[in-house]
N, C-alpha and C positions, 0 to 999 in steps of 0.2 A: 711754590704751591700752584697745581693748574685751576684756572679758571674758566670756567663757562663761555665760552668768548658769546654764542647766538645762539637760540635755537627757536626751532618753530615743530607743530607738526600739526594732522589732521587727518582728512580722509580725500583720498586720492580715487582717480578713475569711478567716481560716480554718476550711475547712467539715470538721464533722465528724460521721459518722452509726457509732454502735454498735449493733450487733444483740445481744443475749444469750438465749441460747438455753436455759431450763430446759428437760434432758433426763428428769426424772421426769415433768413435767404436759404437756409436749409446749408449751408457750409461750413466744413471744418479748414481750421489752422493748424498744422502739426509742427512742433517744434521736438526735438530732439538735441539733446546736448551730454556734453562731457563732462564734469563739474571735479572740480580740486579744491577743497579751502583747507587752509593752516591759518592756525594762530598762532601770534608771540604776546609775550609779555611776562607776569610775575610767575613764571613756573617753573623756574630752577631748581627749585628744590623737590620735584621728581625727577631731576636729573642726579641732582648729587645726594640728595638724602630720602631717596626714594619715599616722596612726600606723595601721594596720590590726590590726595586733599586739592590740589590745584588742577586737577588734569578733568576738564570738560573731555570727556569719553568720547574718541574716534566716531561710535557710533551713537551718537547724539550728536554728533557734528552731522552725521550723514542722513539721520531721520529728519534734522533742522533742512535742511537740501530741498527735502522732498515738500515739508510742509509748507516751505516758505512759495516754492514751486506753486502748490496751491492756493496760498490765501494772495499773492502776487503774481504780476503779467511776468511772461518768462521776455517780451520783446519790448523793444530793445533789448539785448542779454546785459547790456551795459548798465541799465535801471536794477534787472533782476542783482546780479553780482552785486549792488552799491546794496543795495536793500538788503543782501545776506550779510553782508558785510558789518554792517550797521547793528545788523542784530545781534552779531555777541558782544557789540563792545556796550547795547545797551543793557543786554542782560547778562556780563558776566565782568562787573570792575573792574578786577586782574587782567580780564587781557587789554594788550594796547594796540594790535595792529590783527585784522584780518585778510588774507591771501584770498582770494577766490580769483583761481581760473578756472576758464569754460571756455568749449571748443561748440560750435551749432556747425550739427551736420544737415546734408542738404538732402529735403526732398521737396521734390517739384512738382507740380499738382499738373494730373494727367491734362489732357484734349482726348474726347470723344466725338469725333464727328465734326472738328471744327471747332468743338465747345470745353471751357475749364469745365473737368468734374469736381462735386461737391467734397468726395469723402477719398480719391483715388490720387495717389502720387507711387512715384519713381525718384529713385538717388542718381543723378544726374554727371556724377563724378565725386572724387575724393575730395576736394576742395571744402575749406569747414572755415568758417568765421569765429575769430577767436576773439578772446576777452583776459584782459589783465586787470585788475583790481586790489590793489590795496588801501583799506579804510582802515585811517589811526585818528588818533583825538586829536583836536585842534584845527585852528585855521589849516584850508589847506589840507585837510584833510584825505580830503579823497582822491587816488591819485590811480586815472584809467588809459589806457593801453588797449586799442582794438586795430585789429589786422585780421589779412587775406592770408591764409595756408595754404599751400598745396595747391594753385591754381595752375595748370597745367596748360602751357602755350607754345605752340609750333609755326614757323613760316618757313617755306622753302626757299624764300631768296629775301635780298632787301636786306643781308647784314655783310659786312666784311670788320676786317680786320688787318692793319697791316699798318708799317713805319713803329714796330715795337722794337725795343734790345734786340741785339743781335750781335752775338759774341762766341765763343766757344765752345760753348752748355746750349745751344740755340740749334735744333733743328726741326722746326715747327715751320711751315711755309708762308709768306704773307696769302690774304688772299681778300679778292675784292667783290668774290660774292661767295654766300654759305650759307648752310640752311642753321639757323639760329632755334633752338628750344633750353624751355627752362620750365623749372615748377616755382611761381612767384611767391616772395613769403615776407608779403611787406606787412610794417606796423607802423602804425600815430600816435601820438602820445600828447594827450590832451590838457590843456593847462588845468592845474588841481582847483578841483572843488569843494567849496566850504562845507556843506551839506548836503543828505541826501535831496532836500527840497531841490538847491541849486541846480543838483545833478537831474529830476522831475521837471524844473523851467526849459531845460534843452535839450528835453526826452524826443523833441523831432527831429532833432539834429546830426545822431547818431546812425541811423537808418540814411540819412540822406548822405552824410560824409562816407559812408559804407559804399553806397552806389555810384559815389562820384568818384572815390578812389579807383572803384573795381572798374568804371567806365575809361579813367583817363590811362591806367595799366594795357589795360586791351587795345583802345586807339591809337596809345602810341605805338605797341609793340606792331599791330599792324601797318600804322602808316609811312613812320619813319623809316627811313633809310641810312640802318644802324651802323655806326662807326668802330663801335664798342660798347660791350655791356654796361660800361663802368659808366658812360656815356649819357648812356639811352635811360638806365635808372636814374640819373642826376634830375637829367630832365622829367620822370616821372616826378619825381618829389618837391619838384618847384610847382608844379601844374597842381600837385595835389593841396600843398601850402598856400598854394592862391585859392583853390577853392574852397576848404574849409579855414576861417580865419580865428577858428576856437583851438585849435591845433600846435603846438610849440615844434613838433618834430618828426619827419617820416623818418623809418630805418626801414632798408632793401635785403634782401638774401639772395643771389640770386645763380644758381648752380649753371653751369653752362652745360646744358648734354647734349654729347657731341655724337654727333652722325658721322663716319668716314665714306670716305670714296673706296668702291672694291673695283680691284682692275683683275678684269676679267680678258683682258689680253690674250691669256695665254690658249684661253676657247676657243680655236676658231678667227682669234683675233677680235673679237667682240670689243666695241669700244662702248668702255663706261667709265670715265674718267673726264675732267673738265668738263666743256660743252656736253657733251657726250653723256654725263654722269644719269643716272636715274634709279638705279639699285644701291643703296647704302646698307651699311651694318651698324645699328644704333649701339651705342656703348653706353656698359652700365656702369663702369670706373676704369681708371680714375676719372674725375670731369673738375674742371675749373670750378670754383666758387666764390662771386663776388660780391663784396658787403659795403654800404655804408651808411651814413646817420647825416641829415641834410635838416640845422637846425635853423629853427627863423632868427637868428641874431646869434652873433657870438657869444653871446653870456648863458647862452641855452645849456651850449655844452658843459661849458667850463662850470657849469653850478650843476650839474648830479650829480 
């Protein structure tokens, strides 16, 4: 007889933009974001006995989004998320577990003349601050995930690569210097919290482990003199685990895209190859992709 092994569902890709308007300085805050939430819990029986009776309506999930948006700060997105979260498990028994993700896309508040404007921003890149949030009953409950997407970062020199396998499937060249780019797509996974209050007490905290992850990604990638990607992440995520010490775990993503050398030799003899190189052809696949999870103690892992 088949059974239900899981389910969840909700309302996905909802857009959301807050304006807040300080009336003393005369300036706006614009937040903008993605919003996802699913529930789980006792709702099986819309799946097997087309029971409707349990099923909180998609779009009452999506109107809750918006109003919560209003009567609540949307920043931290990690406060907003626990607080949506919160709310169906206080207003609806049956469920046990609320999903909210949410992406904050970036706008940057203009300079006029040397000066921030009040009311005027620009998207300054693809790069969006993400949020993972699941809130279930109990100790321990609240369990958040915040990370850097899509941060897009280039250096022309300062990486090699070279002393890998090398065997009969092998004809990739060593080299000891290359122009290194990547889109970074790190996450933190923060030790669970009891409550949303809990989650209120270290509502500074979030903002600032944000800014110091995003600072120690950039400084290394520019100052190091990379060995290896697999390398050069490790070491992000120990710098990052030393600075926020609320933290249990960074994971990396990190795509290698690769720039080739064109030899253009046969122009004229034009050299543009090694020393010489300065014309490249960016490739959009295939590209290496390297991943890994750097937890603060052994039993990090082994216990999710």
């Amino acid at each position: 007889m088949p059974n239900l092994a899981s389910a969840r569902y909700g309302k996905d890709n909802v857009r959301v933009c807050k304006v807040q308007r300080d009336e003393k300085t005369g300036f706006h805050t614009v937040t903008e974001m993605t919003v996802s939430c699913l529930l789980e819990g006792q709702i099986e029986t819309s799946y097997t006995a087309a029971d409707n009776s349990v099923v909180v309506a998609t779009d009452s999930i999506k109107n809750t989004i918006y109003i919560k948006a209003k009567e609540h700060p949307v920043n931290p997105p990690e406060l907003y998320a626990s607080l949506l979260g919160q709310h169906f498990l206080d207003k609806y028994p049956h469920i046990s577990t609320a999903h909210v993700n949410l992406a904050v896309h970036r706008w940057t508040r203009l300079e006029v003349d040397g000066a921030p404007h009040p009311h005027s921003f620009y998207r300054d890149g693809q790069e969006t601050r993400n949020v993972e949030v699941a809130v279930s009953r109990g100790p321990g409950g609240i369990r958040i995930k915040s990370s850097i997407v899509g941060l897009s970062v280039f250096k022309s020199t300062g990486s090699a690569f070279h002393g890998f396998v090398r065997d009969e499937y092998t004809t990739l060249p060593e080299t000891w210097d290359r122009i290194l780019s990547t889109d970074v797509d790190c996450s933190w996974t923060w030790k669970p919290f009891d409550t949303v209050e809990a989650v209120q007490q270290r509502v500074e905290r979030f903002d600032k482990a944000w800014e110091s992850a995003r600072g120690i990604i950039l400084r290394l990638f520019a100052v190091e003199e990379s060995p290896s990607v697999q390398n050069t992440m490790y070491k992000m995520s120990e710098q990052i685990l030393e600075a926020v010490p609320e933290v249990d775990r960074v994971d990396f993503a990190l795509p290698n895209k690769h720039y080739f050398e064109l030899d253009l030799s046969w122009h004229k003899g034009i050299k543009n190859t090694g020393k010489d190189a300065e014309v490249y052809v960016p490739q959009s696949g295939p590209n290496g992709l390297i991943k890994c999870e750097v937890a603060r103690d052994e039993t990090t892992l082994a216990h999710r």
